[in-house]
C-alpha positions in Angstrom: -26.9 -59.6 -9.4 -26.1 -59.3 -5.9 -28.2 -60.0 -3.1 -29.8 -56.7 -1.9 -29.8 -58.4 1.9 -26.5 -57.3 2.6 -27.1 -53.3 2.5 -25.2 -52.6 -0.8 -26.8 -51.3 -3.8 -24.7 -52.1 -6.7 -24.6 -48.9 -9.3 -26.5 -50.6 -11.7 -29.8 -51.2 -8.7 -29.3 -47.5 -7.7 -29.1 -45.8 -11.1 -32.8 -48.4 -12.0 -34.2 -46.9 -8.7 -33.2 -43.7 -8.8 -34.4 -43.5 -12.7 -37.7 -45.2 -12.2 -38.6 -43.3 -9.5 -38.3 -40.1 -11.4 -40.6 -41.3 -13.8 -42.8 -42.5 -11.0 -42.6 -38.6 -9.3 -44.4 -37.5 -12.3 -47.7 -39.0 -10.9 -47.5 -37.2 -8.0 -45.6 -40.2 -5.9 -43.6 -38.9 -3.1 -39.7 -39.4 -4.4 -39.2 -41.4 -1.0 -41.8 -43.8 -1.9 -40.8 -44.0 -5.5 -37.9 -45.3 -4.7 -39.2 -47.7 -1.9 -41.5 -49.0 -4.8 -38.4 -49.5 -6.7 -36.6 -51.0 -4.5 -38.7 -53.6 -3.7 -39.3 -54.5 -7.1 -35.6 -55.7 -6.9 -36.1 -57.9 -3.6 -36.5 -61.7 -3.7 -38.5 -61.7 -0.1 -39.1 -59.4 2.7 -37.2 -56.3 3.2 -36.8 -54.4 6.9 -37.1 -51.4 7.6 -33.4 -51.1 8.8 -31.8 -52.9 5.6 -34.7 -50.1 3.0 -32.9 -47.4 5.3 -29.6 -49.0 4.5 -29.9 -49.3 1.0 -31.8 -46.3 0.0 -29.7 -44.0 2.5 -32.8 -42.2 4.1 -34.5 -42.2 7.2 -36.6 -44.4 9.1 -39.0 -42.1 9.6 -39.6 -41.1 5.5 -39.3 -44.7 5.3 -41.8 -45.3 7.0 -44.2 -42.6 5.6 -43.6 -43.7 2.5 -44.4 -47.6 3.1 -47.7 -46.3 4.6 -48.6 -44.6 1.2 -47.5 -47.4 -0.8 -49.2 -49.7 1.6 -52.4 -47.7 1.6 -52.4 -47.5 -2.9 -51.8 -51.1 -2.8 -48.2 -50.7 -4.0 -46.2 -53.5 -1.4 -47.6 -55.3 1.0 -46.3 -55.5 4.9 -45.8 -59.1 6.2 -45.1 -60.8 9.3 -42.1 -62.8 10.6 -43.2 -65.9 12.7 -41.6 -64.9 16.0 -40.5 -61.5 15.5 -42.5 -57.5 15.8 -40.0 -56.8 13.1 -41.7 -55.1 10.0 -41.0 -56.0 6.6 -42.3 -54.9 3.1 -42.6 -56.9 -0.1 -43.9 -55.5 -3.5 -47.4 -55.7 -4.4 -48.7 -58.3 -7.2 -51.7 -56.8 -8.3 -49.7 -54.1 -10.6 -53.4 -52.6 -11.3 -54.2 -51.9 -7.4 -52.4 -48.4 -8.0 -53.9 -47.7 -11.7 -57.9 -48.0 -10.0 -57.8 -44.3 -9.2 -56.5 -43.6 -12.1 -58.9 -45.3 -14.1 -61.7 -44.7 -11.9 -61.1 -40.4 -12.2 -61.3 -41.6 -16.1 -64.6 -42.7 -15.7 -65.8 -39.9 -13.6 -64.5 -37.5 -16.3 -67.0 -39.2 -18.9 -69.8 -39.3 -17.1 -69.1 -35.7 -16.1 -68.7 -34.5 -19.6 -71.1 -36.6 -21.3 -73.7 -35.0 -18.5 -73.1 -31.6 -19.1 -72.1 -31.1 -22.4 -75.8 -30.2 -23.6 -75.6 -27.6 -20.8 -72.4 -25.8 -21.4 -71.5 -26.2 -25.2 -72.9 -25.8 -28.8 -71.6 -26.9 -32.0 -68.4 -27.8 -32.7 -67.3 -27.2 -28.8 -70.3 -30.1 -27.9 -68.8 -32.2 -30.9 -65.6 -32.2 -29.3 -66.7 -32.6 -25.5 -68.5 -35.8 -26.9 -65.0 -36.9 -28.5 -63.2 -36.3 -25.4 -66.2 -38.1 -23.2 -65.6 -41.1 -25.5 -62.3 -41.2 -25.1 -62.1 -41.2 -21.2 -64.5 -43.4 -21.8 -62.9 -46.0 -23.6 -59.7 -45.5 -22.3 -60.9 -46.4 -18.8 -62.3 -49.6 -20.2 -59.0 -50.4 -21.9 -56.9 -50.0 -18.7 -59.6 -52.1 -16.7 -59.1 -54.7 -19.8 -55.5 -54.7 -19.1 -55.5 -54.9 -15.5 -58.6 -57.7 -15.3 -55.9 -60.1 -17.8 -52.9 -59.7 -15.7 -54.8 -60.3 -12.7 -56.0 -63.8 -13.9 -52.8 -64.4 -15.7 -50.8 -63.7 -11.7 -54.1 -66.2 -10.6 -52.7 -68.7 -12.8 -49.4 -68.8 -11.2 
């Protein structure tokens, strides 16, 4: 593979951004930042602003906006260059930092269901919400599960 440094996506990098970051749209991701986040899952180190702009053919300033979302969901990470104000992004390690909301809204949905199901539903209708709070419910642990055993397996490394 060729080295992304020298503001050239080869087909084959553009076609994995471009297609990941349509899946990534789905969960309400920016397409800018989608493909940011995809890109720099390709890098070996730091990427600069001016060589993301390059390679992904869009502006500084949605570059920008976008690194500040990813930045801000834990996606990438901005570093420093001893010596220089340049800014440069890597990708992010902890692959659960962006799932917390999600899994978090999951829990919120349980307790919110499992609270009020009494209230609002009899029978079969209060059968189901139970289901469905048990579900959220043990979904959100599973995804916590996940995340909590790839962090300590990246704490190994």
């Amino acid at each position: 593979m060729q080295n992304l440094s020298n503001g050239r996506l080869s087909p084959e990098q553009r076609e994995f951004v471009d297609d990941l970051a349509m899946l990534l749209v789905t969960w309400n991701l920016p397409i800018t930042a989608a493909r940011l986040y995809g890109y720099l899952q390709l890098q070996e180190g730091p990427a600069a602003l001016d060589d993301i702009t390059l390679d992904l053919q869009v502006s500084k300033s949605n570059v920008c906006a976008a690194a500040k979302l990813l930045e801000t969901n834990g996606n990438i990470r901005r570093v420093g260059e001893r010596g220089s104000k340049r800014v440069l992004y890597v990708a992010g390690e902890d692959f659960g930092t962006p799932l917390r909301r999600q899994t978090q809204l999951l829990g919120m949905m349980s307790t919110l269901i499992a609270a009020r199901k009494d209230k609002v539903a009899t029978g079969e209708a209060k059968d189901r919400l139970a289901r469905l709070s048990a579900f959220h419910h043990d979904l959100q642990n599973a995804m916590e599960g996940v995340i909590m055993h790839h962090r300590r397996i990246n704490t190994l490394r």
